[in-house]
N, CA, C and O atoms as a printed pandas DataFrame, in Angstrom:
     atom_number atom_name residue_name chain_id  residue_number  x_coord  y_coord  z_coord
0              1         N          UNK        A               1    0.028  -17.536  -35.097
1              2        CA          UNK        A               1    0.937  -16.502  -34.671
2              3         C          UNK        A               1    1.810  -17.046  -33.543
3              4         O          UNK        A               1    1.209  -17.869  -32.852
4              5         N          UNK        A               2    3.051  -16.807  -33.179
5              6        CA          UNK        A               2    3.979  -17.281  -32.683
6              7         C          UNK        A               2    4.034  -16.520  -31.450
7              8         O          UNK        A               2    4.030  -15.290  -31.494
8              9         N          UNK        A               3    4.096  -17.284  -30.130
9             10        CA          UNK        A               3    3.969  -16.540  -29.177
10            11         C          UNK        A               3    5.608  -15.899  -28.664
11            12         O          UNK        A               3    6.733  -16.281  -28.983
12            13         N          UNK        A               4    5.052  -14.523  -27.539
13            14        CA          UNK        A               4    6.644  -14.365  -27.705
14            15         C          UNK        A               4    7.551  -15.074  -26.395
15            16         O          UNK        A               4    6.854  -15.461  -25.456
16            17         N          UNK        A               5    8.686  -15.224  -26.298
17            18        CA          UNK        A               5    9.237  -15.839  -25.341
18            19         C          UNK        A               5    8.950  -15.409  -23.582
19            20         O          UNK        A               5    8.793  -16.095  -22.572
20            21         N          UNK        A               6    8.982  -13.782  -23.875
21            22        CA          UNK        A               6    8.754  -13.700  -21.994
22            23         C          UNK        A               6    7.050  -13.657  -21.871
23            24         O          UNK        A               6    6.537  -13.512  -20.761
24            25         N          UNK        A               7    6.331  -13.775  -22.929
25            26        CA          UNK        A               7    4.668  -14.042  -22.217
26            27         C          UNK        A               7    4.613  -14.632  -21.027
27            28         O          UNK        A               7    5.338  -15.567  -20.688
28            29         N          UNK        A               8    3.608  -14.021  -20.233
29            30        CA          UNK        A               8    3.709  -14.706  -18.879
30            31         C          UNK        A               8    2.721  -16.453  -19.082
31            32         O          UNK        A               8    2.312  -16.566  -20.238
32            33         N          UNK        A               9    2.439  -17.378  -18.389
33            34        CA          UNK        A               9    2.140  -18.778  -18.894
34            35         C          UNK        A               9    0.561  -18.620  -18.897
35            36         O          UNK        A               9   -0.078  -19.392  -19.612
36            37         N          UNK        A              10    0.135  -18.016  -18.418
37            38        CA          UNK        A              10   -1.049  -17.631  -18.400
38            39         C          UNK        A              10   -1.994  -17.155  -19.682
39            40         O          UNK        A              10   -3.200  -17.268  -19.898
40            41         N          UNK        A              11   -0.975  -16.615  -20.378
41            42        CA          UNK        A              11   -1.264  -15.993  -21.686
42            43         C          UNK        A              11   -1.488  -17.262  -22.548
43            44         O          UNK        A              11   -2.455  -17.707  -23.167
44            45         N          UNK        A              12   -0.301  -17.640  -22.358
45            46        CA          UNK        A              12    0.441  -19.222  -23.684
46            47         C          UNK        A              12   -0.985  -20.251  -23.094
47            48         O          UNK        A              12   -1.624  -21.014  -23.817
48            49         N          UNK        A              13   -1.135  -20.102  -22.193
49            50        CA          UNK        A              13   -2.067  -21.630  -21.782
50            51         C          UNK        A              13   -3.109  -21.169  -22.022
51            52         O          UNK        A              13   -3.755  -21.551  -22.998
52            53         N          UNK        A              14   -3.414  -20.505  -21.436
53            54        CA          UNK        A              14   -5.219  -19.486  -22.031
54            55         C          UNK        A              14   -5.575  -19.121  -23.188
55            56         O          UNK        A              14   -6.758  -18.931  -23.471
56            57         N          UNK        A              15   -4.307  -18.926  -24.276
57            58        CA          UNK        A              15   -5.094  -18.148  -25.289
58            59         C          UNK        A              15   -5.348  -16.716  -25.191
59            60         O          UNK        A              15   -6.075  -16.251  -26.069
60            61         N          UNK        A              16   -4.908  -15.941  -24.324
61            62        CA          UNK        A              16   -5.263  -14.578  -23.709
62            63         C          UNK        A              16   -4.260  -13.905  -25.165
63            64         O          UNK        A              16   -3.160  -14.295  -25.556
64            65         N          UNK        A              17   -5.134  -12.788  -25.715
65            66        CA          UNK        A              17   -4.462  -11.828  -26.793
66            67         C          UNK        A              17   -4.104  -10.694  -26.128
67            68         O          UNK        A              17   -4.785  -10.392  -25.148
68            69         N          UNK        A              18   -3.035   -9.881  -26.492
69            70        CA          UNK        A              18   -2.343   -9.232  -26.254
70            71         C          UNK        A              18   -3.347   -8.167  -26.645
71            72         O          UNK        A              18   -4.005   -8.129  -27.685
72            73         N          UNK        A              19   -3.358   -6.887  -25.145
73            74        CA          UNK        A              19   -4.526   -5.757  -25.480
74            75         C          UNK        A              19   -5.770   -6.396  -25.080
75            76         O          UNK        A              19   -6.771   -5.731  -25.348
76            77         N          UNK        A              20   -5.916   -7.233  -24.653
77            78        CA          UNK        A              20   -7.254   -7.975  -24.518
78            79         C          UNK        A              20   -7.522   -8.218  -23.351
79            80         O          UNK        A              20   -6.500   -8.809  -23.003
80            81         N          UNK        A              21   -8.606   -8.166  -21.903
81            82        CA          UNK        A              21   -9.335   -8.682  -20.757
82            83         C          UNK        A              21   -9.265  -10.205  -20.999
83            84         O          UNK        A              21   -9.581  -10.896  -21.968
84            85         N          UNK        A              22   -8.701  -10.517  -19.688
85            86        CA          UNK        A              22   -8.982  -11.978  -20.050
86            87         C          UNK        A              22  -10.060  -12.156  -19.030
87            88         O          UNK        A              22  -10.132  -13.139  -18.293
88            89         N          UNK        A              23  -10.807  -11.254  -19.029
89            90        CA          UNK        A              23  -12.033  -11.117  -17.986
90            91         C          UNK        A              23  -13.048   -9.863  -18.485
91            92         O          UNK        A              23  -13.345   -8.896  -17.783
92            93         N          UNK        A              24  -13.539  -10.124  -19.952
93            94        CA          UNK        A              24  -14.151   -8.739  -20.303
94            95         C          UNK        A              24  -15.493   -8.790  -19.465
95            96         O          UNK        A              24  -16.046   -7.691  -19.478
96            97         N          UNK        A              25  -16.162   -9.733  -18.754
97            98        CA          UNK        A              25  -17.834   -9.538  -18.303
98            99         C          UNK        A              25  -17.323   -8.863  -16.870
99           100         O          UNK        A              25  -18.226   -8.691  -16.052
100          101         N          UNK        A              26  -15.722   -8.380  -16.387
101          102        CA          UNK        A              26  -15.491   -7.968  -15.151
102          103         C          UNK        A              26  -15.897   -8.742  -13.960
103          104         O          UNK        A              26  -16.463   -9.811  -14.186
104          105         N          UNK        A              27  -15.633   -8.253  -12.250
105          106        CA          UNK        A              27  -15.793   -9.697  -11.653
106          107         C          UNK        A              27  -16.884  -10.018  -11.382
107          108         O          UNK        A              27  -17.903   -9.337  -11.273
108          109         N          UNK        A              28  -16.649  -11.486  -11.214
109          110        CA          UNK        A              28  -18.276  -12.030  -10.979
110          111         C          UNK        A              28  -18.596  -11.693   -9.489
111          112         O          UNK        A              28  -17.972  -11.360   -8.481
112          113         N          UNK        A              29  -20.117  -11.993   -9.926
113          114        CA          UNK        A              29  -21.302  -11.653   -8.830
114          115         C          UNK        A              29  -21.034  -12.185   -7.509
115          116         O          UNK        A              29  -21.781  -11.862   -6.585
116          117         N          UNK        A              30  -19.888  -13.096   -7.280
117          118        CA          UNK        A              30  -20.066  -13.833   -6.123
118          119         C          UNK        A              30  -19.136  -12.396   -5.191
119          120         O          UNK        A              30  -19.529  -11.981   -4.101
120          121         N          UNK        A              31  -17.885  -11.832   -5.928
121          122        CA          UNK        A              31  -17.161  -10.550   -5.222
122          123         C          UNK        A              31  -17.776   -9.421   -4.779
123          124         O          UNK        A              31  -17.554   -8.707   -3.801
124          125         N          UNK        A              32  -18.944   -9.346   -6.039
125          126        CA          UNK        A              32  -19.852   -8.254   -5.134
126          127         C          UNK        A              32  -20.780   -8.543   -3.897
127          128         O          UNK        A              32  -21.359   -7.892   -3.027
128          129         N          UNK        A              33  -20.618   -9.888   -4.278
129          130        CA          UNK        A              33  -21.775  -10.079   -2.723
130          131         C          UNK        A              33  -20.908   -9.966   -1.257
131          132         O          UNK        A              33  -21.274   -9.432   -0.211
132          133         N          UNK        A              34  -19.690  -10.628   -1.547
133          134        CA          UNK        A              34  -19.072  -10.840   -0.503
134          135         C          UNK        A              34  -18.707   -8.914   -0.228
135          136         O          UNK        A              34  -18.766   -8.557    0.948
136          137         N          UNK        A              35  -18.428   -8.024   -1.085
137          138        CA          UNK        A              35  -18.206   -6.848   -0.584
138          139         C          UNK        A              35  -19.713   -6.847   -0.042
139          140         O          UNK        A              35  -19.732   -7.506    0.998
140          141         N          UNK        A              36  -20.565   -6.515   -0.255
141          142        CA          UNK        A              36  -21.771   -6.115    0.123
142          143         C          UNK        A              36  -22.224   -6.738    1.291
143          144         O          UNK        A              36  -23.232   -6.228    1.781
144          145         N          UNK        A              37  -21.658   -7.884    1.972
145          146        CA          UNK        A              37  -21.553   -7.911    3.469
146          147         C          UNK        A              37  -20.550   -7.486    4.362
147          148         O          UNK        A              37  -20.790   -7.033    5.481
148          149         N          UNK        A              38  -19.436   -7.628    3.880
149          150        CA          UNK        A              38  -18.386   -6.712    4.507
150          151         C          UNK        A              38  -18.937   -5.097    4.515
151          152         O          UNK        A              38  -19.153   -4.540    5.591
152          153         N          UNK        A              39  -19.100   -4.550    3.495
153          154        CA          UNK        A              39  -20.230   -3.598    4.238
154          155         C          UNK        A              39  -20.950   -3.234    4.873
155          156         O          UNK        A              39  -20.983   -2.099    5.347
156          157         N          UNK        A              40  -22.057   -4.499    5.123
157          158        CA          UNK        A              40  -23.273   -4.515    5.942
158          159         C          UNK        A              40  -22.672   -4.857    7.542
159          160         O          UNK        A              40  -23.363   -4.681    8.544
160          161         N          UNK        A              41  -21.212   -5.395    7.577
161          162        CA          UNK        A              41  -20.559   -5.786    9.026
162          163         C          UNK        A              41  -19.537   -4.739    9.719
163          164         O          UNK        A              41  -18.924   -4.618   10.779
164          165         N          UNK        A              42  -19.733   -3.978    8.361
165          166        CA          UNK        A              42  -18.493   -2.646    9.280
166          167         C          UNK        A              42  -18.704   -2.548   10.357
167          168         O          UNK        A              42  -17.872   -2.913   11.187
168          169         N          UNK        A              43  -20.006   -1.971   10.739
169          170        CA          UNK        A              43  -19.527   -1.430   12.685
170          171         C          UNK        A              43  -19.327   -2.636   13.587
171          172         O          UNK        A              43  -18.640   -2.752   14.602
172          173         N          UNK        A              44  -20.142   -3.541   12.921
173          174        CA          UNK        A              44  -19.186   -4.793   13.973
174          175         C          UNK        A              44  -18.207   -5.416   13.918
175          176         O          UNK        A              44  -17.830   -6.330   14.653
176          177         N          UNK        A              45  -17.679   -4.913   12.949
177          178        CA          UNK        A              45  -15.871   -5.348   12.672
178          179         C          UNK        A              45  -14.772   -4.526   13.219
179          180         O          UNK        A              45  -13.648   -4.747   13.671
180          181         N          UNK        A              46  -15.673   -3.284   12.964
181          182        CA          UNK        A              46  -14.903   -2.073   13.835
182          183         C          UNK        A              46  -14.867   -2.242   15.319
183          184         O          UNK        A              46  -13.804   -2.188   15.938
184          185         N          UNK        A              47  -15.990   -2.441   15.879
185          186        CA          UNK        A              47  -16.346   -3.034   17.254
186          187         C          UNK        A              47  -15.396   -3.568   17.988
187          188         O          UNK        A              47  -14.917   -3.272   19.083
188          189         N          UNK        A              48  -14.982   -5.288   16.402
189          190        CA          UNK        A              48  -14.398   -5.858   17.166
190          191         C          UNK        A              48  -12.554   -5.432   17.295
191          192         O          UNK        A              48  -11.624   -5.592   18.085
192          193         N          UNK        A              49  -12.807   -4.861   16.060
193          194        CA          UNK        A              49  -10.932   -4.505   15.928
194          195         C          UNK        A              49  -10.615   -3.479   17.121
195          196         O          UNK        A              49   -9.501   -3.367   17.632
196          197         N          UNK        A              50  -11.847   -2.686   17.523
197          198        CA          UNK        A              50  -11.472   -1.747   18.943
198          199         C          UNK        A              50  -11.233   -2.535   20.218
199          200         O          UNK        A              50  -10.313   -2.450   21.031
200          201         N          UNK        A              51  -12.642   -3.577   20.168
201          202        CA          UNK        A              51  -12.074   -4.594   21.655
202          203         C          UNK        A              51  -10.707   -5.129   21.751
203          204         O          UNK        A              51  -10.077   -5.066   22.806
204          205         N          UNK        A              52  -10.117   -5.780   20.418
205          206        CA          UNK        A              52   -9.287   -6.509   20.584
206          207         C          UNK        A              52   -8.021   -5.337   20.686
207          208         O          UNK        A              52   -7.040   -5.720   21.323
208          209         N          UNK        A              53   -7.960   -3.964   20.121
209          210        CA          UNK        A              53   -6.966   -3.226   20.370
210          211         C          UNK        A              53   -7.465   -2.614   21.950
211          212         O          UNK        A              53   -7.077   -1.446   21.946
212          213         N          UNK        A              54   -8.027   -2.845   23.042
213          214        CA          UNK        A              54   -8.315   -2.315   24.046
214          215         C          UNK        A              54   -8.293   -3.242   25.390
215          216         O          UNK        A              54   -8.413   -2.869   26.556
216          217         N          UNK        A              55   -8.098   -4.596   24.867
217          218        CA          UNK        A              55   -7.652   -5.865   25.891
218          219         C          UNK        A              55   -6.098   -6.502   26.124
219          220         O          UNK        A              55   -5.388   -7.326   25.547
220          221         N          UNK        A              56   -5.989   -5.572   27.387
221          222        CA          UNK        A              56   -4.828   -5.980   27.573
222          223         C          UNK        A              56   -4.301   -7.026   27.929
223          224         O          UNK        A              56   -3.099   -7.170   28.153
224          225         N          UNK        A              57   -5.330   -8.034   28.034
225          226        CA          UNK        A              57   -4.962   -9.199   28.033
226          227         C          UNK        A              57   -4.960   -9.879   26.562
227          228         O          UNK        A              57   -4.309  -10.911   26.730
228          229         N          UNK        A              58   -5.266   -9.835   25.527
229          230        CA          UNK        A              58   -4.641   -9.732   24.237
230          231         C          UNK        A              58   -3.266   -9.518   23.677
231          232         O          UNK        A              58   -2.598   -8.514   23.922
232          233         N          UNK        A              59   -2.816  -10.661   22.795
233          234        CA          UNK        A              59   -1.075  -10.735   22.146
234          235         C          UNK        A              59   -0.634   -9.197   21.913
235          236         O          UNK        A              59   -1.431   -8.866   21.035
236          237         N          UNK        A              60   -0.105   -8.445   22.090
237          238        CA          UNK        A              60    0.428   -7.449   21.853
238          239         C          UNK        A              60    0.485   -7.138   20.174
239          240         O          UNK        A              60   -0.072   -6.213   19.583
240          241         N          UNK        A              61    1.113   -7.926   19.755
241          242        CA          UNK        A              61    1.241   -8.349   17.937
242          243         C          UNK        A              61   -0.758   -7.747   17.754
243          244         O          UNK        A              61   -0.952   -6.605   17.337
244          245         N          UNK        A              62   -1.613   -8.376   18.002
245          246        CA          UNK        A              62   -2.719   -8.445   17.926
246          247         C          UNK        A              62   -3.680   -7.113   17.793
247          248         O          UNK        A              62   -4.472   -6.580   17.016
248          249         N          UNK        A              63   -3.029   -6.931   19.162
249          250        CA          UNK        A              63   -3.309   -5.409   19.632
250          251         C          UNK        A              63   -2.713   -4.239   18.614
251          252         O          UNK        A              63   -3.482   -3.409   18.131
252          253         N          UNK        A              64   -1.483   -4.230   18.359
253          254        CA          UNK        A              64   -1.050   -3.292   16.866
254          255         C          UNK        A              64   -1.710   -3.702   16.151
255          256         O          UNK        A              64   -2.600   -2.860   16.033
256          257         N          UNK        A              65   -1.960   -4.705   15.367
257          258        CA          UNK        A              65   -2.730   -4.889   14.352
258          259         C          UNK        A              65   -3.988   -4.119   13.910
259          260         O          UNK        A              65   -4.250   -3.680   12.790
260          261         N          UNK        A              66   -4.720   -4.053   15.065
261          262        CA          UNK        A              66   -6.089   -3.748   15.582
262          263         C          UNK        A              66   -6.124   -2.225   15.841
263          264         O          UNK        A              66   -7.140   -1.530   15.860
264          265         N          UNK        A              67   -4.970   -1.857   16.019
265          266        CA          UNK        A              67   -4.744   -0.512   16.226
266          267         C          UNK        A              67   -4.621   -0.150   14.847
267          268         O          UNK        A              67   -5.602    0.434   14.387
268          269         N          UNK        A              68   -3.840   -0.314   14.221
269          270        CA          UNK        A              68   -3.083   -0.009   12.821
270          271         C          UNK        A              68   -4.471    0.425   11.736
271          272         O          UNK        A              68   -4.843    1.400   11.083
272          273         N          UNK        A              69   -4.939   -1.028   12.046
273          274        CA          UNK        A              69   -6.478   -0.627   11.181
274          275         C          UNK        A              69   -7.541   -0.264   11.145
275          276         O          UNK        A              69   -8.438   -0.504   10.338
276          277         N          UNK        A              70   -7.494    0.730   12.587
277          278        CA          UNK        A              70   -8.593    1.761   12.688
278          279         C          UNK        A              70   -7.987    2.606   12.933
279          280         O          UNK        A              70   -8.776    3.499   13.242
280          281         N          UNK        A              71   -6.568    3.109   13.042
281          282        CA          UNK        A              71   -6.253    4.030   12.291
282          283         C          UNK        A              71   -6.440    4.823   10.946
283          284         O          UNK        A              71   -6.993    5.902   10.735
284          285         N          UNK        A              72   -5.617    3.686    9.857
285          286        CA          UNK        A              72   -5.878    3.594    8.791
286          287         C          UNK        A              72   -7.307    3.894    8.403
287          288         O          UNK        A              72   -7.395    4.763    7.536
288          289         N          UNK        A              73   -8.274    3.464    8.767
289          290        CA          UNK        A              73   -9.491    3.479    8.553
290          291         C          UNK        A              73  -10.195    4.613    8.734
291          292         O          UNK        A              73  -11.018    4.976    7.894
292          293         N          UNK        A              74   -9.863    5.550   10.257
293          294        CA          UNK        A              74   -9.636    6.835   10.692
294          295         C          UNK        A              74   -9.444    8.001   10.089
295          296         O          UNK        A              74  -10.159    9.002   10.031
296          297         N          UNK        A              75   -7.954    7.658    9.456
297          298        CA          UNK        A              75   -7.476    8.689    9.140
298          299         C          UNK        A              75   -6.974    8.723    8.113
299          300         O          UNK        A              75   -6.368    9.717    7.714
300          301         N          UNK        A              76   -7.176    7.111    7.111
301          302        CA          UNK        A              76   -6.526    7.080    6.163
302          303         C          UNK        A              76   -4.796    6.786    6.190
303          304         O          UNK        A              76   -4.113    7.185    7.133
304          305         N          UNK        A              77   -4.296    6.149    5.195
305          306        CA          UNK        A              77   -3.064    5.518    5.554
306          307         C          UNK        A              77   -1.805    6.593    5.759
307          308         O          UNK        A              77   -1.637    7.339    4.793
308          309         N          UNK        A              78   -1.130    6.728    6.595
309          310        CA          UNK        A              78    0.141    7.845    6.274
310          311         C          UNK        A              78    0.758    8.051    5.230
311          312         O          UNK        A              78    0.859    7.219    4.329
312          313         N          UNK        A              79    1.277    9.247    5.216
313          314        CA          UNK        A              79    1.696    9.754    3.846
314          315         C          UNK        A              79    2.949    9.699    3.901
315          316         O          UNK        A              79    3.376   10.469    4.761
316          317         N          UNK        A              80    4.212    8.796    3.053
317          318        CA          UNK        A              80    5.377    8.681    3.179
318          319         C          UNK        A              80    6.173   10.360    3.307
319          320         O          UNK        A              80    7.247   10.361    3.907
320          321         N          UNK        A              81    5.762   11.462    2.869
321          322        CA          UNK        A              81    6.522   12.041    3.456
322          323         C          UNK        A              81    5.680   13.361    4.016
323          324         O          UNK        A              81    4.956   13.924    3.195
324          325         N          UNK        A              82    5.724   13.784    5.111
325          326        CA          UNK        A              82    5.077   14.900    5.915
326          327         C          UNK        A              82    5.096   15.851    4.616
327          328         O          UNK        A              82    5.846   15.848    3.640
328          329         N          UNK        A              83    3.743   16.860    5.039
329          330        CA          UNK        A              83    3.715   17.758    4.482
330          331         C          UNK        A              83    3.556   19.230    5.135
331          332         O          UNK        A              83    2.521   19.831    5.423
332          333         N          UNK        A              84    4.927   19.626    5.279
333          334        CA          UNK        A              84    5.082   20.315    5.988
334          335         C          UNK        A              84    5.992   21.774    5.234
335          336         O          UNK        A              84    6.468   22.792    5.737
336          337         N          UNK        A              85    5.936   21.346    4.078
337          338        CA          UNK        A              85    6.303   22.487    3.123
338          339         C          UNK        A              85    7.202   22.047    1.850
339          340         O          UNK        A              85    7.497   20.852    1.854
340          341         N          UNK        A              86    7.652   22.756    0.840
341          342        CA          UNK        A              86    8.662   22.743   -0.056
342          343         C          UNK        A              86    9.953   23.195    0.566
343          344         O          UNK        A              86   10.130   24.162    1.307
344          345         N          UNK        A              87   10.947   22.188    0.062
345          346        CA          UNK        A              87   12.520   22.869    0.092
346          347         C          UNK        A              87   12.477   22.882   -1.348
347          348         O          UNK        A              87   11.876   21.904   -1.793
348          349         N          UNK        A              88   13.096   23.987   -2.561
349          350        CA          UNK        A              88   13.233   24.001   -3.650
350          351         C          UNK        A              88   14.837   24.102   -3.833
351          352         O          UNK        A              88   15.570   24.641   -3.004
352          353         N          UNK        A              89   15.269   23.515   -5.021
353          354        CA          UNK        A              89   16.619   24.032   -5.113
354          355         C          UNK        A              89   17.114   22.674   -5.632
355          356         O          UNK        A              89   16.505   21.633   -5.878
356          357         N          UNK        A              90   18.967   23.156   -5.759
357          358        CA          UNK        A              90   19.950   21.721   -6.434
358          359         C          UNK        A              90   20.300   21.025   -5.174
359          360         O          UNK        A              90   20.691   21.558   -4.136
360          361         N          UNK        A              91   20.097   19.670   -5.415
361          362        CA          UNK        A              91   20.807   18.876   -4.286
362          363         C          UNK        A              91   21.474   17.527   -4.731
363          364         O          UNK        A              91   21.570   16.972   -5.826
364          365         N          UNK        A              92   21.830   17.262   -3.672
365          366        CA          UNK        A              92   23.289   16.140   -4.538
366          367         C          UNK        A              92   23.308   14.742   -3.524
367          368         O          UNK        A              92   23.272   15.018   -2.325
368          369         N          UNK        A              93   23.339   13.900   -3.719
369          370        CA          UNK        A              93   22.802   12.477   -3.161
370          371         C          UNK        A              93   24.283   12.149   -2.663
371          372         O          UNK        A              93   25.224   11.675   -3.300
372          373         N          UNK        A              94   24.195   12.568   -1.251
373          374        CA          UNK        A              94   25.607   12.112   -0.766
374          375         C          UNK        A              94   25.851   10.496   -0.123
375          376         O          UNK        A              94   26.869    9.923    0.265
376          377         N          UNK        A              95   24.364   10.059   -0.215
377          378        CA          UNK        A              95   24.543    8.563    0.436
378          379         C          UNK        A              95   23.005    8.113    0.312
379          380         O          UNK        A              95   21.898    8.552    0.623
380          381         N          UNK        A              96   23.423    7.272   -0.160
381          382        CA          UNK        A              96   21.728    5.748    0.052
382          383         C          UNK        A              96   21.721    4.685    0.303
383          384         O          UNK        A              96   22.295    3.938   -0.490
384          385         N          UNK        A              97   21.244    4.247    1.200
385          386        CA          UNK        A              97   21.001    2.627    1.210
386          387         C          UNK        A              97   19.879    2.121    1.570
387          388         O          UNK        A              97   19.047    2.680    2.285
388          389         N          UNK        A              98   19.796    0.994    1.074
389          390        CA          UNK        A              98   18.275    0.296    0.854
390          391         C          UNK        A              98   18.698   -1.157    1.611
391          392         O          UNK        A              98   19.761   -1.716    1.882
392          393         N          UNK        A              99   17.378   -1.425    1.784
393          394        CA          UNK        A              99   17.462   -2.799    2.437
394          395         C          UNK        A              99   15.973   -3.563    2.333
395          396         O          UNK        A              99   14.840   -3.095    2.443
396          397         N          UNK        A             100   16.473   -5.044    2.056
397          398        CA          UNK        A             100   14.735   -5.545    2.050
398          399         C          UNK        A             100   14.417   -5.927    3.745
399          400         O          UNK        A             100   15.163   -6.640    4.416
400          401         N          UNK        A             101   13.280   -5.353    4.204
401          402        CA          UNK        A             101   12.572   -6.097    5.275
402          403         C          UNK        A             101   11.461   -7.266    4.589
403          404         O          UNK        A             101   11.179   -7.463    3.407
404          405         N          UNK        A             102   10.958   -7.953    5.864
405          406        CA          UNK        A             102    9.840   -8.766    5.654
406          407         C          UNK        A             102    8.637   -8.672    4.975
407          408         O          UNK        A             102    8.188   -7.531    4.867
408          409         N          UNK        A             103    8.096   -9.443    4.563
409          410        CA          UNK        A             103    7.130   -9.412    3.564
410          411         C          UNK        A             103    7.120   -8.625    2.256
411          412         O          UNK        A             103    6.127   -8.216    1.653
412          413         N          UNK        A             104    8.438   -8.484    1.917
413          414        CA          UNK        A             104    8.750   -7.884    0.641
414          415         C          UNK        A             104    8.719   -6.334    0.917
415          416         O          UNK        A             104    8.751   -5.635   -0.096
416          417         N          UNK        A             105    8.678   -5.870    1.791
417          418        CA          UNK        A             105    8.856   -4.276    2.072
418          419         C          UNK        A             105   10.049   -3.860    2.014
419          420         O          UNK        A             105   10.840   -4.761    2.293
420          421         N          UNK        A             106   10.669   -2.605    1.703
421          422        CA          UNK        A             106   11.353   -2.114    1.145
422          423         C          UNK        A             106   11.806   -0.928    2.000
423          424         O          UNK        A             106   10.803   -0.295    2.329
424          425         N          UNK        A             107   12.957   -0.363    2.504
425          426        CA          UNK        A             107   13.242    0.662    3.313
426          427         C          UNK        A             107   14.553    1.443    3.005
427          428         O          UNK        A             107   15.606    0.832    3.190
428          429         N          UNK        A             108   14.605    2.677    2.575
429          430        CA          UNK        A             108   15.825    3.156    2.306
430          431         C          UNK        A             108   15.948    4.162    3.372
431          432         O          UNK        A             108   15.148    4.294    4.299
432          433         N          UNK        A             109   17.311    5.063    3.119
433          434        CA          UNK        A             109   17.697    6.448    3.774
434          435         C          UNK        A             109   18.549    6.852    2.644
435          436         O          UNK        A             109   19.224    6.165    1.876
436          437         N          UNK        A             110   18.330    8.349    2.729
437          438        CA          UNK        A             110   19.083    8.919    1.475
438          439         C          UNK        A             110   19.478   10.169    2.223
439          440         O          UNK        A             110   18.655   10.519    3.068
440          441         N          UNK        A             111   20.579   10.934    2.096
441          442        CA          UNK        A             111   21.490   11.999    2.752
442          443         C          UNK        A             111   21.240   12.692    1.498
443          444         O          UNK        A             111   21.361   11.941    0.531
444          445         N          UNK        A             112   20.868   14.129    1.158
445          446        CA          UNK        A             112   21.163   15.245    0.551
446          447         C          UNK        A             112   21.960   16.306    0.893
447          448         O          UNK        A             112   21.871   16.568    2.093
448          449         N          UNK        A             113   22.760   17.063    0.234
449          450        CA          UNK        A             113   23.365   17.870    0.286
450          451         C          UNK        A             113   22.872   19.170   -0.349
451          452         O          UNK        A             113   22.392   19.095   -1.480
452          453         N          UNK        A             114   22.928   20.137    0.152
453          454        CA          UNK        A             114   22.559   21.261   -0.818
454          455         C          UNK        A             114   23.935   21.383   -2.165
455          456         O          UNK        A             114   25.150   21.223   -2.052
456          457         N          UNK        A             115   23.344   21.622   -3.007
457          458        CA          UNK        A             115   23.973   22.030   -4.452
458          459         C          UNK        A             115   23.950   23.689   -4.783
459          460         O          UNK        A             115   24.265   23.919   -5.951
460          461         N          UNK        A             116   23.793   24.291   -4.378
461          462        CA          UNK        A             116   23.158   25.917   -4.698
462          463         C          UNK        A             116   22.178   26.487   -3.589
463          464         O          UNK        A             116   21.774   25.776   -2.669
464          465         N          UNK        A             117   21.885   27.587   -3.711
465          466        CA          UNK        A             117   20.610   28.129   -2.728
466          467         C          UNK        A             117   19.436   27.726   -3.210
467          468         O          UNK        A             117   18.990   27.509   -4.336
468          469         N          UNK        A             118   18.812   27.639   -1.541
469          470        CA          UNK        A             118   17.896   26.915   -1.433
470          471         C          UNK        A             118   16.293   27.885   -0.941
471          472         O          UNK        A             118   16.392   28.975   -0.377
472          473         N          UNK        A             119   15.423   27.488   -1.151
473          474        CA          UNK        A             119   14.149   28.225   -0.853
474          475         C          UNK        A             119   13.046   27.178   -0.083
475          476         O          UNK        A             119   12.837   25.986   -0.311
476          477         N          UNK        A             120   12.663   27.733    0.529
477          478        CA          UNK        A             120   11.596   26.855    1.695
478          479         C          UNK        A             120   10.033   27.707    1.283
479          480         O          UNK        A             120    9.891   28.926    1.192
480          481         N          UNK        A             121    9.091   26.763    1.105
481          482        CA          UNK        A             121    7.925   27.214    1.070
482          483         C          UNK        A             121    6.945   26.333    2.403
483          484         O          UNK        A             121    7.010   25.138    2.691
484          485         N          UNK        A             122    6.082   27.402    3.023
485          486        CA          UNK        A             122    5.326   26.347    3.853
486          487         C          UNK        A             122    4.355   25.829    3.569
487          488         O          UNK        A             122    3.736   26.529    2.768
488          489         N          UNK        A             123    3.830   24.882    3.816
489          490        CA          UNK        A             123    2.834   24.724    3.825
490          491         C          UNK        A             123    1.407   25.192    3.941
491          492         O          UNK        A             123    0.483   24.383    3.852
């Protein structure tokens, strides 16, 4: 059977069939072990991500970091947009722009306009 042109090389070199695991026994035993100490080290990882977000003699860079991920961890990651109720209704895209930041992240702003009446529900 003839492979097709955009297969990724992985496929073509492996032999991998289309619809098919190219990993049906799922991951190996060595991933569960390594989770299963990262488990067993949480509170002392937490420990340490609090010292290092609590020394102010520590890189600043460092210190967000350390912050960020016991946040996250806290409270769970933020939710791109507040939930603070429904606006319902027509609206009309008066402006967007996008831009790439670092590490492949992605950031827009978009301007709406109302189109018709509008209804607010709260939260």
């Amino acid at each position: 059977m003839a492979r097709k042109q955009n297969e990724p090389d992985a496929c073509k070199a492996r032999g991998f069939q289309k619809g098919r695991s190219g990993n049906p026994k799922g991951r190996p035993p060595i991933i569960r072990e390594v989770q299963e100490m990262a488990k067993d080290l949480t509170p002392a990882l937490i420990s340490n991500l609090f010292e290092i977000a609590m020394d102010e003699r520590a890189n600043a860079s460092a210190r967000v970091q350390a912050s960020v991920a016991l946040l996250d961890r806290g409270w769970g990651k933020p939710k791109l947009v507040p939930d603070f109720g429904t606006i319902e209704g027509l609206f009309q895209i008066t402006s967007l722009e996008y831009r790439g930041e670092h590490a492949g992240e992605v950031t827009f702003d978009i301007a709406l306009d109302s189109a018709g009446p509008l209804s607010f529900t709260g939260a």
